[in-house]
C-alpha positions, 0 to 999 in steps of 0.5 A: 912308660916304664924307667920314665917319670909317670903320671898316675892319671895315665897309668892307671889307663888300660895299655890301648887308651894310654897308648893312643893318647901318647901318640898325642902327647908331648913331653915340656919342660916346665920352669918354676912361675911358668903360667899353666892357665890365667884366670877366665880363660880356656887354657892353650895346652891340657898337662899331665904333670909328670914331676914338679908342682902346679899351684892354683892360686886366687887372688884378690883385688888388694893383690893379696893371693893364697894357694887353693890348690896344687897339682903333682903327677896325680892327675890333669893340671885343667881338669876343672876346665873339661867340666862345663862351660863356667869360667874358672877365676884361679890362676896356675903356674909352676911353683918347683920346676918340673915335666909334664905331656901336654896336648891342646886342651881343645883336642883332649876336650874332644878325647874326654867326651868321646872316651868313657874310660879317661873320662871316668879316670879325670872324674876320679881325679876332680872329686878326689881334688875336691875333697883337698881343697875342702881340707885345705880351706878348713886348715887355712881357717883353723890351723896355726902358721908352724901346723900349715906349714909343716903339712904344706911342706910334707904334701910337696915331698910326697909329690915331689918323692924327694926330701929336697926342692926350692922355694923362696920365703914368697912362694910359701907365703903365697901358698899359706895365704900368710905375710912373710914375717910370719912364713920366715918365723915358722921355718925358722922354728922348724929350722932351729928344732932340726926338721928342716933345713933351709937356705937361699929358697933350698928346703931340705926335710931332715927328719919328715917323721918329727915334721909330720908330729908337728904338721895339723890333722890335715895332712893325714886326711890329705895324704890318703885322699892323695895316695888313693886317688885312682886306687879304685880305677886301677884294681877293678 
C-alpha cells in the first residue's frame, strides 16, 4: 500500500489479514452525493474510504436532515451494519468526492465474523465513532453556528490532509443542521476575519490556527478521538 492513498483501518491489520482482504477489494471512485447506504437497508457494497467524506445523515419527516456522522480514511463507512440485525434509519453519501476499496458487505459480513483480528479493528472503530457522534450531538445543542462551523470545517481538513476542498453553502447547512442564511453568515464572518476564503463551493482554509481559536472545545475532543482511532491496535 505503500505510495498509495491508505486506510487507517487496514494499515493497522498485521501484513497477511491485509493482504488477504486486498485480494478482495476493489478500488471505486466515489463522486461527491453519491449514496453509500439508504436508510433500513442492508448496504450493497462494504467501503474503506481512502480519500474523501462520507456523511450520515438523518432526516425528518418536514425533510429537514443534519449530519450525525461523517466518515474519512479511518475507518469502515458500514460499520454499524456488521453489528446486529437492527435497521439503521440514517442515510450516507459522499459529501467531497473521493476513493475508496470496496467488496460486497454480505462477503465481508461473513470475513468480520470468521476473522477475530479485523473484527477487533472495526470495533475499535465504532466505539471510537461513538464517542464523535456523542461529541458532536452535544456541540449541535450547545454551540453557536460561527464555533460549529469553525470545528466542522477543521474535521474536513484533517481528513482530507489539505487545506482545500468543495462544498456548497447546502451541503454545509445540511451537516450543521442550520438554515442557509445562518450557514452564509457564519463563512462570511470567517471570510471577512481571513480564516477562510470561500468562492463558488470552494473553501480554502487560510490560517487553521486562527479558525482553530474560533472553533468550540468539540473539535480538540474530536481531533484526538480521531487521531487515536487504532493507536492501541497498531502498537500492541
Amino acid at each position: 500500500m505503500s505510495g498509495q492513498p491508505q486506510n487507517l483501518l487496514l494499515a493497522t491489520l498485521t501484513p497477511a489479514s491485509r493482504t488477504s482482504l486486498l485480494t478482495r477489494l476493489k478500488p471505486v471512485t466515489l463522486l461527491a452525493k453519491e449514496v453509500i447506504y439508504e436508510p433500513d437497508s442492508i448496504p450493497k457494497y462494504a467501503h474503506f474510504l481512502t480519500s474523501g467524506i462520507a456523511s450520515v445523515v438523518s432526516s425528518m419527516s418536514n425533510g429537514s436532515s443534519a449530519e450525525v456522522g461523517i466518515w474519512g480514511k479511518e475507518g469502515l463507512v458500514e460499520s454499524f451494519h456488521l453489528l446486529g440485525n437492527a435497521k439503521i434509519p440514517t442515510r450516507c453519501y459522499i459529501q467531497v468526492a473521493g476513493t475508496a476499496l470496496r467488496m460486497p458487505f454480505k462477503e465481508l459480513q461473513k470475513e468480520f465474523q470468521d476473522n477475530e483480528e479485523l473484527r477487533d479493528c472495526i470495533l475499535q472503530g465504532v466505539q471510537s465513532h461513538g464517542f464523535i457522534l456523542g461529541q458532536l450531538a452535544a456541540c449541535n445543542r450547545l454551540h453557536e453556528a460561527e464555533e460549529r462551523l469553525a470545528r466542522w470545517l477543521l474535521m474536513v481538513r484533517d481528513r482530507m490532509e489539505s487545506d482545500t476542498f468543495f462544498l456548497t453553502q447546502e451541503f454545509l447547512a445540511t451537516m450543521l443542521g442550520s438554515r442557509r442564511t445562518t450557514v452564509t453568515a457564519a463563512a462570511g464572518t470567517l471570510q471577512r476575519r481571513g480564516l477562510i476564503k470561500y468562492s463558488r463551493g470552494r473553501i480554502h482554509i487560510a490560517d487553521p490556527e486562527a479558525l482553530r481559536s474560533v472553533a468550540c472545545e468539540c473539535y480538540a475532543t474530536v481531533e484526538e478521538l480521531y487521531r487515536n482511532f487504532y493507536s492501541s491496535l497498531a502498537v500492541s
